[in-house]
C-alpha positions in Angstrom: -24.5 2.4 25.3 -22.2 3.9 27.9 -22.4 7.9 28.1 -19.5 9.9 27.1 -16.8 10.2 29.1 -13.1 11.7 29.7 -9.8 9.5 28.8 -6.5 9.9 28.3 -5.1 8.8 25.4 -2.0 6.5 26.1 -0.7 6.2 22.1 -1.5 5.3 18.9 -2.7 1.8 17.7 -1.7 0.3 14.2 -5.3 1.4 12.3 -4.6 5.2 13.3 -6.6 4.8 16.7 -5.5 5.9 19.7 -5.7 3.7 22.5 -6.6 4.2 25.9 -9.0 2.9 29.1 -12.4 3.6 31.4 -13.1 0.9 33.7 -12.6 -2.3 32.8 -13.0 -1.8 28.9 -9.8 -0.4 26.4 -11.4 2.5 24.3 -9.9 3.3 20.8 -10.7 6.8 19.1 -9.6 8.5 15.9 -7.8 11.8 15.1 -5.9 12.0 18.9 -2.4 12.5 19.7 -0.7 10.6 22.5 -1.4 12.5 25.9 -4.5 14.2 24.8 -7.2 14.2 27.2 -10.8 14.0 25.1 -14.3 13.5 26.3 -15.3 10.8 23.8 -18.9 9.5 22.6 -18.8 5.7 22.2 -20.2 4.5 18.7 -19.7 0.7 19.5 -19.3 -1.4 22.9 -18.3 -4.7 23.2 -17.6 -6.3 26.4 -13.8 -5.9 26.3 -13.1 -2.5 24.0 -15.5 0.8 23.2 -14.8 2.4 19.6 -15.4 6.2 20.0 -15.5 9.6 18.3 -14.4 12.6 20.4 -16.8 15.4 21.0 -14.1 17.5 22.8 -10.7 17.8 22.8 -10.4 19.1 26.7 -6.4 19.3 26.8 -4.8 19.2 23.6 -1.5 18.4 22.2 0.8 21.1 22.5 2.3 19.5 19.0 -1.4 19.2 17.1 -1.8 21.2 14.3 -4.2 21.8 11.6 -4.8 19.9 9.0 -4.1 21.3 5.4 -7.1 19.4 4.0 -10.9 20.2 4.5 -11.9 16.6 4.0 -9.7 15.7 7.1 -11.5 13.5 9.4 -14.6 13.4 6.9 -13.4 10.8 4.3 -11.3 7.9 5.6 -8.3 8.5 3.5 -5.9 10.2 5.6 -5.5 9.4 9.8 -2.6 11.6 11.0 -2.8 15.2 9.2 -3.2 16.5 12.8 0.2 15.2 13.8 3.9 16.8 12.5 5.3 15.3 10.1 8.2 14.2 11.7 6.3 12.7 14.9 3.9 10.5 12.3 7.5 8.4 11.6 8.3 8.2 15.2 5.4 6.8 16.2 5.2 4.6 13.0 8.5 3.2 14.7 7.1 3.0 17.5 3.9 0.9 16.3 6.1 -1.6 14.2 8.1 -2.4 17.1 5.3 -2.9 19.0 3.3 -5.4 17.0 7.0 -7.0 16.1 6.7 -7.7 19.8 3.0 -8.7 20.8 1.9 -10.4 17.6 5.2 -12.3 16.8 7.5 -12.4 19.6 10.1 -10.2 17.5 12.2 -8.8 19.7 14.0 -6.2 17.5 16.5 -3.7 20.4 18.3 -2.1 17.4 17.3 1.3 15.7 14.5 1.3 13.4 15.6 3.3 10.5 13.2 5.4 8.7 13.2 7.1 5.7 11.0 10.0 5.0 8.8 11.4 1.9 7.4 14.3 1.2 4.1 14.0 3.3 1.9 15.3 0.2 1.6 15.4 -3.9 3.1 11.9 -3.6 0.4 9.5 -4.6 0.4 8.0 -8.4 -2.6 6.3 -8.4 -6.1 6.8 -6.6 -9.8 5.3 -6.9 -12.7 7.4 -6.1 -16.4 6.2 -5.9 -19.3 8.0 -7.7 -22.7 7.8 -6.3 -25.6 9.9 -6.0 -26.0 12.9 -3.3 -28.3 15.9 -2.7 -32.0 16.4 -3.6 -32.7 15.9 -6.5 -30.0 13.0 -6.4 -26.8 14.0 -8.8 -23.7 12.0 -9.4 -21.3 13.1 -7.2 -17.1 12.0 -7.1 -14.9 11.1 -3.9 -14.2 8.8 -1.2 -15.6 7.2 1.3 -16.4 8.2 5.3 -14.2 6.2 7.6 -15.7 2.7 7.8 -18.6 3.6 5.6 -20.0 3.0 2.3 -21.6 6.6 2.5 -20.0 9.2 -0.4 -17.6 12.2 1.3 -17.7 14.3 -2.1 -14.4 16.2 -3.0 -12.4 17.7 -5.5 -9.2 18.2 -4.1 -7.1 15.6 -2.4 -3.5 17.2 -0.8 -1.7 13.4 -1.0 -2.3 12.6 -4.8 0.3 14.2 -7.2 -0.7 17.3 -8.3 -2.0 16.0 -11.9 -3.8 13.3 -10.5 -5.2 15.8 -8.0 -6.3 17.8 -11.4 -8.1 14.7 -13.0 -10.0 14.3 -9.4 -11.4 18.3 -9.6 -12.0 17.6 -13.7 -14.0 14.8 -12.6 -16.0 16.4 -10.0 -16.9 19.3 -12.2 -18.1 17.0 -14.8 -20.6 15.3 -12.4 -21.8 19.1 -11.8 -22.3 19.7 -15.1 -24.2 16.3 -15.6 -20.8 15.9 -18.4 -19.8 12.5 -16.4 -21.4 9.3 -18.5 -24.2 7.7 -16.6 -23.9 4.4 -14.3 -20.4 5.1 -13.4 -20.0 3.6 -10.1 -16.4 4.1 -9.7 -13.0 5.1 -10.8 -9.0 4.0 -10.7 -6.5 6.3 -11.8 -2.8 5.2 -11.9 -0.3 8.2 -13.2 3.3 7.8 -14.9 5.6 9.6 -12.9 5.3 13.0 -14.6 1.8 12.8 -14.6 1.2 13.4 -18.1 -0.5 10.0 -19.0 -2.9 8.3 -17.2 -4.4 4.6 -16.5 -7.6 4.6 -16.2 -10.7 1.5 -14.7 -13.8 2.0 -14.6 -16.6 0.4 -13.0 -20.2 0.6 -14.7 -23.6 -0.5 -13.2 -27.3 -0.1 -14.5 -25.9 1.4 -17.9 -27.6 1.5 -21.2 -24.4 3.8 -22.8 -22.2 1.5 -24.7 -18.6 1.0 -23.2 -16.7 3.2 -26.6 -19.2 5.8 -25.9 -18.2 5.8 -22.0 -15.1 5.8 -23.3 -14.6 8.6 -25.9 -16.7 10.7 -22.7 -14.6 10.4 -20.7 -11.5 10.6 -22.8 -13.2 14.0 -23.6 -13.3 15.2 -20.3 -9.6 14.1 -19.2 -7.1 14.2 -22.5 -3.9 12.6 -20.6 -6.3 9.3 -20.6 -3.8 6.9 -22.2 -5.9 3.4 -21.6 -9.2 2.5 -19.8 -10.3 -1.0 -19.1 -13.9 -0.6 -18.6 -15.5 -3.4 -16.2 -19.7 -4.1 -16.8 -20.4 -4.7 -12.8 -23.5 -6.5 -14.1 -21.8 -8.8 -16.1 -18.2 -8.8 -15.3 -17.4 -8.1 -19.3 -14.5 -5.9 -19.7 -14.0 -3.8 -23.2 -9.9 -1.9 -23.1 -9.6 0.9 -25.0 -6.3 2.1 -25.7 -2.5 -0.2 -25.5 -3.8 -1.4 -21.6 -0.6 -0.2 -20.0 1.6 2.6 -19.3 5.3 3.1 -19.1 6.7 4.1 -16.0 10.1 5.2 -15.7 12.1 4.7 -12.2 15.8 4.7 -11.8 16.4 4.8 -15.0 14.6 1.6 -16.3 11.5 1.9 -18.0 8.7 -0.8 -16.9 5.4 -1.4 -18.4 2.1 -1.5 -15.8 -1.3 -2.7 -17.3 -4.6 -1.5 -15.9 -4.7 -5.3 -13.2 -0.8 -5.0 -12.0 0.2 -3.2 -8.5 3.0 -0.9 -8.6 4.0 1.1 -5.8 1.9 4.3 -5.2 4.7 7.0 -3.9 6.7 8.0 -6.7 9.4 10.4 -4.2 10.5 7.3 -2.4 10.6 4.4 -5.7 14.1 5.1 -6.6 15.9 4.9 -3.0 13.3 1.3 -2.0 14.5 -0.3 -5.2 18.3 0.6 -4.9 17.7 -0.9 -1.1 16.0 -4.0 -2.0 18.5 -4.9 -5.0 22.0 -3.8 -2.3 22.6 -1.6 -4.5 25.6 -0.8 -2.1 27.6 -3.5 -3.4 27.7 -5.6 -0.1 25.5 -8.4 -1.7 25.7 -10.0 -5.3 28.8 -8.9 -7.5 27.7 -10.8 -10.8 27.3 -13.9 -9.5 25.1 -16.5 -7.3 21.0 -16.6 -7.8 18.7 -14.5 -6.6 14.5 -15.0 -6.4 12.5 -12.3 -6.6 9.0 -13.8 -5.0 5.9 -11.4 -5.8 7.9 -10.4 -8.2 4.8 -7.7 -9.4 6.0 -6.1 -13.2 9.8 -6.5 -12.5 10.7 -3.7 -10.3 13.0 -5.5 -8.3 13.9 -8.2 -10.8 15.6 -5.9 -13.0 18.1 -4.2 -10.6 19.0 -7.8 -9.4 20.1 -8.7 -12.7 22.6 -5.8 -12.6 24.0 -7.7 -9.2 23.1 -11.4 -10.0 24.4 -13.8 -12.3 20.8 -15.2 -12.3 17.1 -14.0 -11.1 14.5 -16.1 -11.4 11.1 -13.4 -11.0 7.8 -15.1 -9.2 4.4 -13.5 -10.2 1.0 -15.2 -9.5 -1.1 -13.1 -11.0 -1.6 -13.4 -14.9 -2.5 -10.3 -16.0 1.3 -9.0 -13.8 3.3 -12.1 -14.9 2.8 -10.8 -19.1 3.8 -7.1 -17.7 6.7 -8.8 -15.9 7.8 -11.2 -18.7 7.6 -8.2 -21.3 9.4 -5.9 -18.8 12.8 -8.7 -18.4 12.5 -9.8 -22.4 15.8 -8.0 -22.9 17.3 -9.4 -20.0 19.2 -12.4 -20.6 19.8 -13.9 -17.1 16.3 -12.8 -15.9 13.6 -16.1 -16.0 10.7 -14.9 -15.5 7.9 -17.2 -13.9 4.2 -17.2 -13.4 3.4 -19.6 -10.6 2.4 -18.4 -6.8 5.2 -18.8 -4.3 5.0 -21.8 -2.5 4.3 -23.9 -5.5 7.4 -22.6 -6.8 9.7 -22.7 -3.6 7.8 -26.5 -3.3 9.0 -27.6 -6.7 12.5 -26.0 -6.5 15.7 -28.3 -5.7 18.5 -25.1 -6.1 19.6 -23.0 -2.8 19.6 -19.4 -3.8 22.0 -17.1 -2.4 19.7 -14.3 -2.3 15.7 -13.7 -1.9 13.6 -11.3 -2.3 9.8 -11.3 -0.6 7.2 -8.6 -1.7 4.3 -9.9 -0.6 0.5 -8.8 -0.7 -0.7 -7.6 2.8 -2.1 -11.3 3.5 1.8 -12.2 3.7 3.6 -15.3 3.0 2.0 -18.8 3.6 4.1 -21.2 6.0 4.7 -23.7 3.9 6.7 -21.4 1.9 8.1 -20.1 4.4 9.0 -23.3 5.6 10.7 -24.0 2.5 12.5 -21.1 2.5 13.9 -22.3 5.7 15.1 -26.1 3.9 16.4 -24.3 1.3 18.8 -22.1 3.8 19.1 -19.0 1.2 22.7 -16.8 2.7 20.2 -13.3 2.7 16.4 -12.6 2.7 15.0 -9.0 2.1 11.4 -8.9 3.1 9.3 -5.8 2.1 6.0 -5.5 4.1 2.7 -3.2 4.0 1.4 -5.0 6.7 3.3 -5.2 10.3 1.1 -7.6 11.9 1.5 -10.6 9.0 5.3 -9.3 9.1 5.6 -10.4 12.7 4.0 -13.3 12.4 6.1 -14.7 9.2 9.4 -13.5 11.1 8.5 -15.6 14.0 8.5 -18.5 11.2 11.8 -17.4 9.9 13.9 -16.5 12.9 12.7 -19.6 15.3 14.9 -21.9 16.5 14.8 -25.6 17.0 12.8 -27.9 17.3 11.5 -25.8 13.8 12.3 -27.1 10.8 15.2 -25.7 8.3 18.0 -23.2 8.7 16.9 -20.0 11.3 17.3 -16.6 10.6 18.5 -13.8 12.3 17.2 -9.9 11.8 20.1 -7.6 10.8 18.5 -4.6 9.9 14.9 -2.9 9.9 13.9 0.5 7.8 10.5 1.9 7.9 9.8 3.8 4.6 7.1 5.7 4.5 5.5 4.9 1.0 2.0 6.5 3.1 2.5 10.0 4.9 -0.7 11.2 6.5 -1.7 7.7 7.0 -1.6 4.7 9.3 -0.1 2.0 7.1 3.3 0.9 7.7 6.0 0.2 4.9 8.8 -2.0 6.2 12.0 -3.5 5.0 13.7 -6.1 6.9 17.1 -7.8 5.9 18.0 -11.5 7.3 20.9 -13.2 7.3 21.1 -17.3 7.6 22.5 -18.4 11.0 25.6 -20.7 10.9 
């Protein structure tokens, strides 16, 4: 292993790295700030890249600052407390437009927009391991060290709104107290937006306590449990206890979330993505033409399209989302709802929308149906991405000329919202209009 040694640190790297150089190897460290000179201890070499820690910061950032939270740089939750607030988006920017570019060929010269949150308290939904520290070994609650399977024990967590933040130090107390039910391994909270109910999973290994009496336990401890959906590790047996959802109320519509459905986890910013996704500005759908909504999740976008749209037809491939979603559009008339993955669907279907919506997973969208999408020649695509890497790469597919197949695409718009302060992952929306 190569002995520590000085770099500079050139900028930041999508994973929250920053990226620099010694000799003929790029070195990527943690917790820097562009221009920072640190002497760094390497932790793993390879023959073309060193992954390091710093052991000193020899000329810091005149911008760093401390972070607010004591688990900083001990669990691998947060990347950027160290960094303003208003630096994190411009560098955010900054790394979009540079993986647009290197991974995908994505030119993009226009402004990145982005649109800011407040940078803690914002975080509806968390999940926190519980294993055993100390000596004597004791159940203990947190997260994990970065790239680690090793418990960082907490109680208090700056980015989770406040009442989830409350059910975390509840939680932590009762493993204390030995007042936590035994063979917990771990635990998934999702909040409604005033933090009043919860959602909870639970994960159970090696126990001999029946799943009620895990249940009414914890229940005990944390009285805002509304449903749990406990999962047997051992045996992958589930027992619910309570209506397995919650209702979540955003921009004035009301949508249900069961204990297996993603919704989105920062609950300033829901209102303003979905009025953006759905045009809420009038420019696009006036109460008629078709509009998809692919990854359609429980319906958050489906529902303001239906306002805009004389017809949505909502995509979900997941079962368990799909019976949210088709309870969440029953009372809308001109809203089908569908349970099929995407590229079946956009295989099967013979109709050109006039609008499409794509919210897909991090993996992204496959190229077939991206393909598709191209023979069908929809007028507008909105594409929302968590992933800026799989976003260049399935922009490349939509924007490239011939010989492709299909109608191309051009990029009119790109607006980074930041659905995770303190952290590296990107949120992007990017609108596309048909060319010719």
């Amino acid at each position: 292993m190569t002995a520590p040694f000085e770099a500079r640190i050139e900028k930041l790297v999508y994973g929250g790295d920053g990226l620099s150089h010694h000799d003929s190897q790029t070195v990527f460290v943690p917790y820097v700030m562009p221009g920072e000179l640190v002497r760094v201890a390497p932790v793993e070499e390879r023959k073309k890249f060193i992954r390091g820690r710093w052991e000193q910061i020899l000329e810091p950032s005149p911008d760093r600052v401390a972070a607010p939270c004591p688990q900083f740089g001990i669990c691998g939750g947060c990347h950027y407390q160290h960094i303003p607030y208003d630096q994190q988006l411009k560098i955010k920017a900054e790394i979009l437009r540079e993986t647009l570019a290197r991974i995908g060929k994505v030119e993009w010269p226009g402004v990145i927009k982005t649109v800011a949150s407040p940078p803690f308290g914002y975080r509806n939904r968390a999940q926190w391991a519980i294993r055993p520290v100390g000596d004597p070994p004791r159940p203990a609650i947190g997260y994990f060290k970065p790239a680690s399977a090793t418990l960082a024990p907490t109680n208090e967590c700056p980015i989770l709104l406040p009442q989830l933040e409350a059910v975390l130090s509840t939680l932590s107390s009762a493993c204390t107290e030995g007042k936590l039910p035994g063979g917990i391994s771990g635990i998934e909270c999702f909040s409604n937006f005033s933090g009043a109910k919860m959602l909870v999973n639970v994960g159970v290994s090696k126990s001999t306590t029946k799943a009620s009496a895990i249940a009414e336990q914890l229940r005990e401890i944390v009285p805002s449990i509304e449903s749990i959906l406990i999962h047997d590790e051992a045996t992958e047996h589930f027992d619910l206890f309570g209506p397995g959802y919650l209702q979540y109320e955003t921009d004035g519509v009301s949508f249900r979330v069961g204990h297996l459905s993603f919704f989105q986890v920062n609950r300033h910013l829901l209102d303003e993505l979905v009025r953006a996704v759905a045009f809420d500005d009038g420019s696009i759908g006036k109460g008629t033409g078709l509009a998809f909504d692919l990854f359609a999740g429980v319906g958050l976008f489906s529902i303001p399209l239906a306002k805009r749209f004389e017809r949505v037809v909502a995509v979900e491939g997941n079962v368990a989302t799909a019976r949210d979603l088709e309870v969440n559009v029953k009372n809308f008339p001109n809203i089908r709802g569908r349970h099929a993955d995407t590229e079946s669907f956009l295989t099967r279907q013979k109709e050109t929308p006039d609008f499409v919506v794509l919210d897909p997973p991090r993996a992204g969208v496959t190229p077939h149906a991206l393909q598709r999408l191209r023979e069908l020649g929809p007028a507008h695509i909105t594409y929302l991405s968590c992933d800026p890497a799989t976003l260049a790469r399935d922009l490349a597919a939509l924007t490239a000329g011939s010989p492709a197949p299909g109608t191309p695409y051009h990029i009119s718009d790109i607006t980074l919202y930041d659905i995770f302060p303190e952290t590296y992952h990107i949120e992007a929306l990017v609108r596309l209009q048909r060319l010719g």
